[in-house]
VOLUM-550350 format. One record per residue: residue in three letters; x negated, y, z of N, C-alpha, C in turn. Coordinates in steps of 0.001 Angstrom, whole numbers. Example, Ala and Ser with C-alpha at 12.3 -4.5 7.8 and 13.67 -1.06 7.14 Angstrom:
<atoms>
<atom><res>ALA</res><n_X>-13190</n_X><n_Y>-5690</n_Y><n_Z>7800</n_Z><ca_X>-12300</ca_X><ca_Y>-4500</ca_Y><ca_Z>7800</ca_Z><c_X>-13200</c_X><c_Y>-3300</c_Y><c_Z>7800</c_Z></atom>
<atom><res>SER</res><n_X>-12850</n_X><n_Y>-2250</n_Y><n_Z>7080</n_Z><ca_X>-13670</ca_X><ca_Y>-1060</ca_Y><ca_Z>7140</ca_Z><c_X>-12900</c_X><c_Y>30</c_Y><c_Z>7870</c_Z></atom>
</atoms>
This chain:
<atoms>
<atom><res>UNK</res><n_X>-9449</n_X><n_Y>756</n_Y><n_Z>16764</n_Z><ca_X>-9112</ca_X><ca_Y>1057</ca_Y><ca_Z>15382</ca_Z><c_X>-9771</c_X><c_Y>15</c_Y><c_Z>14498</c_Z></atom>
<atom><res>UNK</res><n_X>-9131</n_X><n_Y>-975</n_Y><n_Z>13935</n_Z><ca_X>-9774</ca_X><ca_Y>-1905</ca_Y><ca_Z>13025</ca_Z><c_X>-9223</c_X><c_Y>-1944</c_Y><c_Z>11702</c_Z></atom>
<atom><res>UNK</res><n_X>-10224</n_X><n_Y>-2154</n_Y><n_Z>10871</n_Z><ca_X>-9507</ca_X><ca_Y>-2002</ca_Y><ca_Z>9670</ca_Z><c_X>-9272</c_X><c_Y>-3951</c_Y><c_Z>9180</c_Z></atom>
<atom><res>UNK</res><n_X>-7811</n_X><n_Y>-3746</n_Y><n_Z>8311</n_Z><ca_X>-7618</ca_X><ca_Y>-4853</ca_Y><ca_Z>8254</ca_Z><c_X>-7277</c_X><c_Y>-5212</c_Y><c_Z>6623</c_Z></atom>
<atom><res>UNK</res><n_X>-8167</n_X><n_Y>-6646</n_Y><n_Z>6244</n_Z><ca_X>-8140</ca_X><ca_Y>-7319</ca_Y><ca_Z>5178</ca_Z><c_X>-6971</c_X><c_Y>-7767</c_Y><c_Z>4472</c_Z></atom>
<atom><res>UNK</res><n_X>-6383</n_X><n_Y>-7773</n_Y><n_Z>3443</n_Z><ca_X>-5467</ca_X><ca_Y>-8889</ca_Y><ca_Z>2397</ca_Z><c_X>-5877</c_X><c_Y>-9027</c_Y><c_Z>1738</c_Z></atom>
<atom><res>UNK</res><n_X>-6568</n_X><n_Y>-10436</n_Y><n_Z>1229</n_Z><ca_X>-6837</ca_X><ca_Y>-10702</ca_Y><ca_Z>-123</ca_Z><c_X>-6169</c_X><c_Y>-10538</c_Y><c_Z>-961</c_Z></atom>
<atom><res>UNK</res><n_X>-5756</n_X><n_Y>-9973</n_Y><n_Z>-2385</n_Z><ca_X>-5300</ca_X><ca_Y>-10059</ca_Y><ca_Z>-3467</ca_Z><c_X>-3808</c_X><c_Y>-9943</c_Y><c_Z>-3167</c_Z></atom>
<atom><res>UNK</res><n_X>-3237</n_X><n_Y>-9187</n_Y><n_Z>-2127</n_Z><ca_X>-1982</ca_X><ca_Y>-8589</ca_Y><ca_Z>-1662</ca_Z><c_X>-1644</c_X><c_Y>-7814</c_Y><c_Z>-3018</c_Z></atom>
<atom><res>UNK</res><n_X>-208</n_X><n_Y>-7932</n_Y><n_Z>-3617</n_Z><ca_X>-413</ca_X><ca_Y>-6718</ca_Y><ca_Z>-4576</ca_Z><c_X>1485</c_X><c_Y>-6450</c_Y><c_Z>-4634</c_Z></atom>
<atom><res>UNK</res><n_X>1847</n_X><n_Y>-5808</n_Y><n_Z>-5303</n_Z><ca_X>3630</ca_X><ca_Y>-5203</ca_Y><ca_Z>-5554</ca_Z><c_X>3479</c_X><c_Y>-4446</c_Y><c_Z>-6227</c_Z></atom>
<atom><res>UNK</res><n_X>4518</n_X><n_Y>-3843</n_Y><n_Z>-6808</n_Z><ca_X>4908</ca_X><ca_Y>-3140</ca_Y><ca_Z>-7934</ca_Z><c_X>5845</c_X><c_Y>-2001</c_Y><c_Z>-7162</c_Z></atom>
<atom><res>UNK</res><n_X>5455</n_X><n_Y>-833</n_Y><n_Z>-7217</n_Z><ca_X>6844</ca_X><ca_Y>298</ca_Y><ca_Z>-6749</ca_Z><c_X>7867</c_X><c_Y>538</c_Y><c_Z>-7615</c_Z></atom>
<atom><res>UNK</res><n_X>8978</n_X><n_Y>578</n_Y><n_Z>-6672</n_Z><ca_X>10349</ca_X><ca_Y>681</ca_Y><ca_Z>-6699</ca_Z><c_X>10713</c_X><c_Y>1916</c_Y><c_Z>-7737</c_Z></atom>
<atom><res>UNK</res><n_X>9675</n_X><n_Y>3008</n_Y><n_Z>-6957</n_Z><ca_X>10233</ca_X><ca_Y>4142</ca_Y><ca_Z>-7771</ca_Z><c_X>8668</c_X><c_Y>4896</c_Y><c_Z>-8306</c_Z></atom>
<atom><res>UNK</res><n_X>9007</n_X><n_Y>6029</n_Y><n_Z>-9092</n_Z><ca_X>7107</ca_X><ca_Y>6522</ca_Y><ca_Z>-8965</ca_Z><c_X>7167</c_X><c_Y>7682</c_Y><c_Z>-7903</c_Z></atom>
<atom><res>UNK</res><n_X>5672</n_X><n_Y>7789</n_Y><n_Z>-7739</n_Z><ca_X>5302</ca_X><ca_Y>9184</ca_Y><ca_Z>-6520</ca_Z><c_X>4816</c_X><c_Y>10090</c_Y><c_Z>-7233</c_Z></atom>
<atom><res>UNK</res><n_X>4517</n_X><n_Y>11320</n_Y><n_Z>-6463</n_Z><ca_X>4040</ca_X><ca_Y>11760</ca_Y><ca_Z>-7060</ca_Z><c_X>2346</c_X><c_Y>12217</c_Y><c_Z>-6026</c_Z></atom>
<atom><res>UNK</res><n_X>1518</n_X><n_Y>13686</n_Y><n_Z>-6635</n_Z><ca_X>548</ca_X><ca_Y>13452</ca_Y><ca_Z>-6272</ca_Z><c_X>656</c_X><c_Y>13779</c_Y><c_Z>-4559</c_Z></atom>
<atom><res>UNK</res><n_X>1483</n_X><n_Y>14410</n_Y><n_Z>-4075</n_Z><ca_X>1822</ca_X><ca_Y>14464</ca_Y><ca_Z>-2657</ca_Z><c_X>2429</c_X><c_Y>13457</c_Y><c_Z>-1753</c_Z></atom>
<atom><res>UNK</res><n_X>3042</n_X><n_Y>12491</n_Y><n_Z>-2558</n_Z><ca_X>3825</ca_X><ca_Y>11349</ca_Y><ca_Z>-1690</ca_Z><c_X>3300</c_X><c_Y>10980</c_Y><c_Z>-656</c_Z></atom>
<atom><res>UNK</res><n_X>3855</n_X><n_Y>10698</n_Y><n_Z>700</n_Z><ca_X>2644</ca_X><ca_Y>10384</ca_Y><ca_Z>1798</ca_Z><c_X>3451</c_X><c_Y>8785</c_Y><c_Z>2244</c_Z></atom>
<atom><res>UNK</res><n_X>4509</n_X><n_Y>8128</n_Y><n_Z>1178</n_Z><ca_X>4771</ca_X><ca_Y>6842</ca_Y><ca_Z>1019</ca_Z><c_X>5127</c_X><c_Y>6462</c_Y><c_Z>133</c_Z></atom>
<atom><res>UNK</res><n_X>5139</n_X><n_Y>4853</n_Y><n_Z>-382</n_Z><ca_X>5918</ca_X><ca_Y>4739</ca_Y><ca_Z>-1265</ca_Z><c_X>6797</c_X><c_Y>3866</c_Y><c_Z>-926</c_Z></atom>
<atom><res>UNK</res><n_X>7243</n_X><n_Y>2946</n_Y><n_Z>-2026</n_Z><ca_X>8339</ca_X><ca_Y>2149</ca_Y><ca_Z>-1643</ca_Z><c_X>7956</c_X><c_Y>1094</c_Y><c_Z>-2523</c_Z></atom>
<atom><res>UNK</res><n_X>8118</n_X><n_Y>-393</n_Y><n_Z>-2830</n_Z><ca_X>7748</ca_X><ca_Y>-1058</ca_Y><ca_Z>-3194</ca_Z><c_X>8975</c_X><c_Y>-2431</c_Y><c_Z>-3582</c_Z></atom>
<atom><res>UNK</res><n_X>9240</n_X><n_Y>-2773</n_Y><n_Z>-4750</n_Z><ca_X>10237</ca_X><ca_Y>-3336</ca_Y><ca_Z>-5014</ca_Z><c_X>10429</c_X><c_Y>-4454</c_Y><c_Z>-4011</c_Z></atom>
<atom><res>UNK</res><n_X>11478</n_X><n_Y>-4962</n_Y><n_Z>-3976</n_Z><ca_X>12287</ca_X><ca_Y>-5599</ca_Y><ca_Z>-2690</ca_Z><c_X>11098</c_X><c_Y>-6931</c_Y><c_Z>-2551</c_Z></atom>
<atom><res>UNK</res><n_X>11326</n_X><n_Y>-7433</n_Y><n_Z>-1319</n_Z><ca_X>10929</ca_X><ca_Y>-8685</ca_Y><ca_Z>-1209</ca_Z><c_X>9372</c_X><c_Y>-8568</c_Y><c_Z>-1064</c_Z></atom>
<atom><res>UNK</res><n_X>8673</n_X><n_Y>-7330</n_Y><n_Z>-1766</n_Z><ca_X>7011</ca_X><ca_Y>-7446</ca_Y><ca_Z>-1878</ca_Z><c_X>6146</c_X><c_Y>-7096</c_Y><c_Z>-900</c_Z></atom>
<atom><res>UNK</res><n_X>7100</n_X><n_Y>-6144</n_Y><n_Z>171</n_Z><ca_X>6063</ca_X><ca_Y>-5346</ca_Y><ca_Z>1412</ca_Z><c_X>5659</c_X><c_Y>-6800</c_Y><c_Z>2061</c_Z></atom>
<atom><res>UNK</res><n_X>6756</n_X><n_Y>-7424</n_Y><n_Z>2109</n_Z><ca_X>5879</ca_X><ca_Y>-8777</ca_Y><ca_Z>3249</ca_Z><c_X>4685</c_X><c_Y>-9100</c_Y><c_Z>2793</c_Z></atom>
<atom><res>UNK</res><n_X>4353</n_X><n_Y>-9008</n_Y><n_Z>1787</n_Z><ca_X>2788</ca_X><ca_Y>-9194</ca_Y><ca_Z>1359</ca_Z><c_X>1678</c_X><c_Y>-9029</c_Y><c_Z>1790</c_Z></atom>
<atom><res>UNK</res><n_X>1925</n_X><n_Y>-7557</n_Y><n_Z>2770</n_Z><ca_X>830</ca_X><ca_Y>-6950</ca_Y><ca_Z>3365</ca_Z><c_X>929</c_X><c_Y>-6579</c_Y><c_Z>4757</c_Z></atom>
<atom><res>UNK</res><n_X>-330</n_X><n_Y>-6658</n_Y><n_Z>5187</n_Z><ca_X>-306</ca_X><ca_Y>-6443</ca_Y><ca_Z>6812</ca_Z><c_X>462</c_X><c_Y>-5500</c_Y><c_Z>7161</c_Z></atom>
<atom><res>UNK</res><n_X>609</n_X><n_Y>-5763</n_Y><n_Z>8391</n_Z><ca_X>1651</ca_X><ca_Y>-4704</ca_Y><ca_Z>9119</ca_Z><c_X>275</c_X><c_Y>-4244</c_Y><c_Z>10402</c_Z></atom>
<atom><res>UNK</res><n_X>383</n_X><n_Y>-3227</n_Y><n_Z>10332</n_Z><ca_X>-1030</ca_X><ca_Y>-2633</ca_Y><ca_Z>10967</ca_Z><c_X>-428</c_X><c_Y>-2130</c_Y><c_Z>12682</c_Z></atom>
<atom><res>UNK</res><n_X>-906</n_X><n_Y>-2246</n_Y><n_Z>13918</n_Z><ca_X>-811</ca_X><ca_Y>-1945</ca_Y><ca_Z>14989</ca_Z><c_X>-1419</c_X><c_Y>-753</c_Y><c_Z>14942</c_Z></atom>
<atom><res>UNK</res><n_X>-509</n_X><n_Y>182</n_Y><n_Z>15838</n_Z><ca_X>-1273</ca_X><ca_Y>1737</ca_Y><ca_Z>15985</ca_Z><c_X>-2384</c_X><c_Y>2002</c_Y><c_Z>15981</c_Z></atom>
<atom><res>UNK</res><n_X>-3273</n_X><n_Y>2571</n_Y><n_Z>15121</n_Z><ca_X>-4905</ca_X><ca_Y>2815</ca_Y><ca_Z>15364</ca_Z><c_X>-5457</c_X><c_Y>2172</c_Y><c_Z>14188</c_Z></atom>
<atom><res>UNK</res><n_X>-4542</n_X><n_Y>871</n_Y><n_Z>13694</n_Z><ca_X>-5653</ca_X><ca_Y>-381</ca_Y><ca_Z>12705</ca_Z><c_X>-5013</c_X><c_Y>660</c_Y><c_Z>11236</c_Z></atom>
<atom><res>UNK</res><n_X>-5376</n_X><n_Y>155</n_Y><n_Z>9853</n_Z><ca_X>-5309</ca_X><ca_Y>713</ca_Y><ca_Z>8521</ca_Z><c_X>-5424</c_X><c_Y>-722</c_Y><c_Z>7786</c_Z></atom>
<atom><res>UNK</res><n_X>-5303</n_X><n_Y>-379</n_Y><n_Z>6959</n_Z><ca_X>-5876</ca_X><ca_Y>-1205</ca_Y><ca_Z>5892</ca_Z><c_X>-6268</c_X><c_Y>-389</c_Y><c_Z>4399</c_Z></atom>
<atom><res>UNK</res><n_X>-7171</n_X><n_Y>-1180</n_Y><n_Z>3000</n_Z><ca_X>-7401</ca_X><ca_Y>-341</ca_Y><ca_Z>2016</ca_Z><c_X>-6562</c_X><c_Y>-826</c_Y><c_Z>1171</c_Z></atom>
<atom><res>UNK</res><n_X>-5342</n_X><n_Y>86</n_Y><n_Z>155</n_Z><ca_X>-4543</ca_X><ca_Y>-88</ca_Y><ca_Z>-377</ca_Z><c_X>-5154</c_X><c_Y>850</c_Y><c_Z>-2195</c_Z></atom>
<atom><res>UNK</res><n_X>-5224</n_X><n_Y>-307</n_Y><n_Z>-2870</n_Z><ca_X>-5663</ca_X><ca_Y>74</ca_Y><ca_Z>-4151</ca_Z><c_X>-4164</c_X><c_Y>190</c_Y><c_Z>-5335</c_Z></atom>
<atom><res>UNK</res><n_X>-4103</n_X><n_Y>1650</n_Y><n_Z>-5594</n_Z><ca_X>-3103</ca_X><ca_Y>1874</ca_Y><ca_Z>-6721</ca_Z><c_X>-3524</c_X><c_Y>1878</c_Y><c_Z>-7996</c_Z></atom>
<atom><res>UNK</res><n_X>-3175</n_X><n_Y>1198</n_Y><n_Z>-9108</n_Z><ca_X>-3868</ca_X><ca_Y>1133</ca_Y><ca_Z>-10682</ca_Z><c_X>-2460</c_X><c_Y>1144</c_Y><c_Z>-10976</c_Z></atom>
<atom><res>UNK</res><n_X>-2589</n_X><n_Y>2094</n_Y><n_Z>-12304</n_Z><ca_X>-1592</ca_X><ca_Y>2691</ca_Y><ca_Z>-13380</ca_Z><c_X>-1847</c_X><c_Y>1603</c_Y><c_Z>-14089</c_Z></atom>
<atom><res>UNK</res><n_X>-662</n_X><n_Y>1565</n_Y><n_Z>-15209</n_Z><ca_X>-649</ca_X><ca_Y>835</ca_Y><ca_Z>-16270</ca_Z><c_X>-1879</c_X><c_Y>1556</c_Y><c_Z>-17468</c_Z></atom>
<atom><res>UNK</res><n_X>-2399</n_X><n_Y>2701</n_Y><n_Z>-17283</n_Z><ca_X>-3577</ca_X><ca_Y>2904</ca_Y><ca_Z>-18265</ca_Z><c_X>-4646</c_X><c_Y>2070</c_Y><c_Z>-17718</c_Z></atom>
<atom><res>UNK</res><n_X>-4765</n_X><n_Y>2020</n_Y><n_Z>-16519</n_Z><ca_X>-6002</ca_X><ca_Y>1499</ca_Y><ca_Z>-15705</ca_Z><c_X>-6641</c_X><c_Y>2681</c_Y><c_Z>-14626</c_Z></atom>
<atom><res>UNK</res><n_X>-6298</n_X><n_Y>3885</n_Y><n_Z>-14684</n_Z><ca_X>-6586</ca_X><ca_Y>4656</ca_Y><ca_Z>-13713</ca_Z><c_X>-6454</c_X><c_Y>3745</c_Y><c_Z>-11961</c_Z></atom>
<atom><res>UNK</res><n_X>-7398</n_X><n_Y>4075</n_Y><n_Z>-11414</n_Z><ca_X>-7028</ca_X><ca_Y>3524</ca_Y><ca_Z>-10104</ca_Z><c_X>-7387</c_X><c_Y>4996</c_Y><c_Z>-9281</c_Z></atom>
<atom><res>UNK</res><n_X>-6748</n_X><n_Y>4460</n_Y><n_Z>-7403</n_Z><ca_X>-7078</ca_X><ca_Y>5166</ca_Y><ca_Z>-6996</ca_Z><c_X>-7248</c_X><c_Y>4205</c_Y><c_Z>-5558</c_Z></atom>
<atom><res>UNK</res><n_X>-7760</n_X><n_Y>4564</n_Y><n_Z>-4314</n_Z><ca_X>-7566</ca_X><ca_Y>3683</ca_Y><ca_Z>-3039</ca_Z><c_X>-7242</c_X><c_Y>4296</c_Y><c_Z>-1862</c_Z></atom>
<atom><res>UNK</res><n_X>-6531</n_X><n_Y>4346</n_Y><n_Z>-1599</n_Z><ca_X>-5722</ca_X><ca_Y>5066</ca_Y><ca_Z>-427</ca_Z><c_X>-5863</c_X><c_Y>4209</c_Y><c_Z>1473</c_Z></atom>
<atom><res>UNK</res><n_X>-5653</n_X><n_Y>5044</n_Y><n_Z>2482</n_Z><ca_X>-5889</ca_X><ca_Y>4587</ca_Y><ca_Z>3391</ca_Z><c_X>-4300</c_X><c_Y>3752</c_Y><c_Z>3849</c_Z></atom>
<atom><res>UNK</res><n_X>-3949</n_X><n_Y>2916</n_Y><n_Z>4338</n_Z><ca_X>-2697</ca_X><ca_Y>3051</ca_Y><ca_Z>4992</ca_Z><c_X>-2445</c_X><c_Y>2481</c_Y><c_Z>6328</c_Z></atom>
<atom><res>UNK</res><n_X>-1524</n_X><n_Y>3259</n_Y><n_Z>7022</n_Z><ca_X>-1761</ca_X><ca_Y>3290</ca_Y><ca_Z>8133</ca_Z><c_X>-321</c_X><c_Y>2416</c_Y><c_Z>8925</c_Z></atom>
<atom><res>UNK</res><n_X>513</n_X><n_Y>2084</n_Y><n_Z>8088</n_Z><ca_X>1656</ca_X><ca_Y>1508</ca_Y><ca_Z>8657</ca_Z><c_X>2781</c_X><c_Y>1308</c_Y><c_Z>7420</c_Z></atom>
<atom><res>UNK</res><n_X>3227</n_X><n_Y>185</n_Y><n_Z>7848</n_Z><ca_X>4244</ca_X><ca_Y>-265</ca_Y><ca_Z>6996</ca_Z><c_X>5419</c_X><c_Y>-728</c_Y><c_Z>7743</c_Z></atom>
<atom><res>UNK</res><n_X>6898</n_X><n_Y>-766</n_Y><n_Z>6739</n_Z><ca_X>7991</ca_X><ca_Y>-842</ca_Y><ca_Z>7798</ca_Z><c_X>8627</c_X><c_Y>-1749</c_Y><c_Z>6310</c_Z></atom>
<atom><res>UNK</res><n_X>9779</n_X><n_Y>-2727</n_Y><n_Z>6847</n_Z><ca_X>10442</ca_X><ca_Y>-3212</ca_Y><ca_Z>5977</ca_Z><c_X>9617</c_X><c_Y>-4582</c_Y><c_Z>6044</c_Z></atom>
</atoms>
């Protein structure tokens, strides 16, 4: 299980979530940005609102 780095990886979502979403979606072209994680690895994925609220979420796999 390793956790894995992107520097300054960032995208904009497609659509909004809400507080249950367990994905999102991310406007076209932007997922390549970020690692694609092998079963077991994560990476730390930081969400900031346009107020500035943030939050940092674990993620565990990406597709697209």
């Amino acid at each position: 299980m390793a956790v894995i780095l992107a520097n300054n990886a960032n995208g904009k979502l497609a659509a909004s979530i809400t507080a249950e979403a367990t994905t999102l979606a991310l406007q076209a072209g932007q997922g390549e940005r970020f690692p694609s994680p092998a079963p077991g690895d994560w990476f730390p994925l930081s969400m900031v609102r346009d107020t500035g609220e943030s939050e940092v979420c674990k993620c565990t796999a990406r597709t697209g």
